[in-house]
N, C-alpha and C positions, 0 to 999 in steps of 0.2 A: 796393030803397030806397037814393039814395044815397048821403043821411049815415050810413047805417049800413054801406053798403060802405067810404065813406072814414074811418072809424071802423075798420073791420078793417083796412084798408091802415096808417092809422097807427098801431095796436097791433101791427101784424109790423114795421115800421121800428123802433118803438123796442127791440123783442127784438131786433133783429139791431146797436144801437148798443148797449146793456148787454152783449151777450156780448163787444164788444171790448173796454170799459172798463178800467181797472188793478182788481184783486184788493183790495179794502180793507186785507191782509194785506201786502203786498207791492207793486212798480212793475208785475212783469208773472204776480207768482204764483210757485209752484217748480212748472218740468217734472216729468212722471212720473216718478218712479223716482229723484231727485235724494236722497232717504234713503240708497236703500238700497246708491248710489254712494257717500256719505260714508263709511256703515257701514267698506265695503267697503275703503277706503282708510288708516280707520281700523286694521283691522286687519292691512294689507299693512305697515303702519308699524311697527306690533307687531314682527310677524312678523322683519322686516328688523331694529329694534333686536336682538331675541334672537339673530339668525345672528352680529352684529356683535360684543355680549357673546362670544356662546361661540370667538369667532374668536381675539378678546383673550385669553381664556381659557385656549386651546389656545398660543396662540402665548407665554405666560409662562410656562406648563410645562414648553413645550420649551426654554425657554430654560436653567429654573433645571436641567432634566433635563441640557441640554448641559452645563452646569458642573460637575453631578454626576460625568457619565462622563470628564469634562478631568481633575478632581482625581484619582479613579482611574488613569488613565491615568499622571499622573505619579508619583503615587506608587509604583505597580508601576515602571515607570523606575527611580525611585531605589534601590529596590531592588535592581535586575540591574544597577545601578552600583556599587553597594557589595559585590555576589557577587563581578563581576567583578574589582573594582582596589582591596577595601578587607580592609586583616587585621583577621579574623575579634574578633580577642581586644583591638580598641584601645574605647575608650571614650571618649568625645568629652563636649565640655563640661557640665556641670550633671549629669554622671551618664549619660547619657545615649549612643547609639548614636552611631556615625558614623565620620568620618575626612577628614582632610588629602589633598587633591587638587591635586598640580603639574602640570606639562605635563613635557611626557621631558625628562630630562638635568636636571630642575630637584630637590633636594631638599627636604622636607618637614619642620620645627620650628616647633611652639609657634606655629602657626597662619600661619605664612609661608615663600614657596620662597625658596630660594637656589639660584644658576648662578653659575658658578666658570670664568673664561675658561682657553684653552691657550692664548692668544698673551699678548703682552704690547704697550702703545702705552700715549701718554700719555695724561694724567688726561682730559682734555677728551674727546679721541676715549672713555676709558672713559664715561664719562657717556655719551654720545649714542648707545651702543652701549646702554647699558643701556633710554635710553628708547626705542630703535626697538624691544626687546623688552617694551613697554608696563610697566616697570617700573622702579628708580631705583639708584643707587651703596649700598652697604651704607651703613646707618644703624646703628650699635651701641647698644642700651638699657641694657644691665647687663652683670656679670660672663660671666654664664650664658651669656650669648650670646655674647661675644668667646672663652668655652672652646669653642662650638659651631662658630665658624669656625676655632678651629687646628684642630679634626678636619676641615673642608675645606682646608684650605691645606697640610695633609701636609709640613709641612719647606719650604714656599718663604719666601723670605728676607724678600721684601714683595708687600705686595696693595694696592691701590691702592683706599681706602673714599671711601664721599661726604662727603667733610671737607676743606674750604677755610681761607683766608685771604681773607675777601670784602675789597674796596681799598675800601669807604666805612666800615667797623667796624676792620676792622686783627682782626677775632676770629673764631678757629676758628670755624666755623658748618656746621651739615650742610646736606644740599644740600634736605633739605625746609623749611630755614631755622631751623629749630632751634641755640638754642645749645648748643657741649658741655659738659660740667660733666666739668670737668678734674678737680673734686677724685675724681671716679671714673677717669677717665680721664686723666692725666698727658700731654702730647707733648713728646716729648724730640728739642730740635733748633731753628733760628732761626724764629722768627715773623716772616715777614716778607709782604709781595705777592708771589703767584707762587708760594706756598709750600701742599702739598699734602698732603691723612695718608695712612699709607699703617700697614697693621699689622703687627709683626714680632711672632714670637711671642704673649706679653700685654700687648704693650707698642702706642701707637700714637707712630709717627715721624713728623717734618717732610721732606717731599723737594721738590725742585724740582718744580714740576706738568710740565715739558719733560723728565723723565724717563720710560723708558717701563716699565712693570711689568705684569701676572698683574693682572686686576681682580674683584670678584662683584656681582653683580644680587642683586636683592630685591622679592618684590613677597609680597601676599596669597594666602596660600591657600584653594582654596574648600571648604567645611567640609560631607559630607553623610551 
């Protein structure tokens, strides 16, 4: 029959144009296994945040760890610093442990060294000899401390301290710019420019600064 064969022939053409058609669902449909791909990716993400966490994790521990064994470390240090170069029986501020630490040849009071030259040259070279040893010309604050330099001065005549006649003031002034207060400190001798202290016994003197005399340094000492 032939409309009934061309009636089969156009029911297998139009099966074979429906099987290409787009997916009602979709443009071309989702490939096989495009789940279980996603799934899949899903949890590689996971996976990877979690290594990233615990990486941060690890890597903050160590850090605070490092800082842990640093503190240790110095404070054993201070320690075998204090065996070695501190008397046993001193007691350091607020009650408390510790000690005054100079470099050699330098002495130790009330929280700062003193160096004591064996030559003698003028004021100016004094000073600049003071600061190439990272330190300044004596500065006097009180009684206490002008009795603590005649036990360095042992009988010399004059010491050559950081105390000026600055030429814009016309007035004693120490060399960290400090003014003196004479009513503690008296100087006996002209006031003039050019004019230098220098300490004799309890006394501080005026000298020419072109004279040459025995000077001391002064700096901080470091307290542990």
């Amino acid at each position: 029959m032939e409309n009934e064969d061309g009636y089969v022939v156009m029911t297998l053409q139009m099966k074979r144009i429906n099987s290409t058609q787009p997916s009602p669902h979709g443009s071309q449909g989702s490939p096989p296994g495009l789940d279980g791909y996603k799934v899949a990716v899903g949890v590689l993400g996971a996976v990877c945040v979690l290594l990233v966490s615990a990486v941060i994790a690890q890597s903050v521990w160590g850090f605070q760890a490092g800082w842990a064994e640093c503190d240790i470390q110095q404070a054993a240090f201070v320690s075998r610093l204090k065996q070695s170069l501190c008397d046993p029986a001193w007691s350091g501020p607020a009650g408390g442990t510790g000690c005054e630490l100079c470099p050699k040849d330098w002495r130790a009071h009330r929280g700062k060294c003193y160096w004591d030259s064996r030559r003698s040259q003028i004021w100016s070279e004094s000073r600049k000899d003071c600061e190439s040893r990272n330190s300044q010309m004596l500065v006097i604050r009180d009684q206490e401390e002008m009795d603590f330099i005649n036990t360095i001065a042992e009988g010399t005549n004059h010491i050559w301290i950081g105390l000026n006649i600055t030429s814009h003031t016309r007035n004693w002034t120490w060399v960290d710019g400090s003014p003196l207060n004479q009513t503690l400190f008296p100087v006996s001798g002209p006031v003039a420019s050019g004019s230098c202290g220098v300490v004799k016994g309890n006394l501080i003197n005026s000298e020419t600064c072109s004279a040459e005399f025995k000077w001391i340094c002064q700096k901080d000492a470091i307290v542990v």
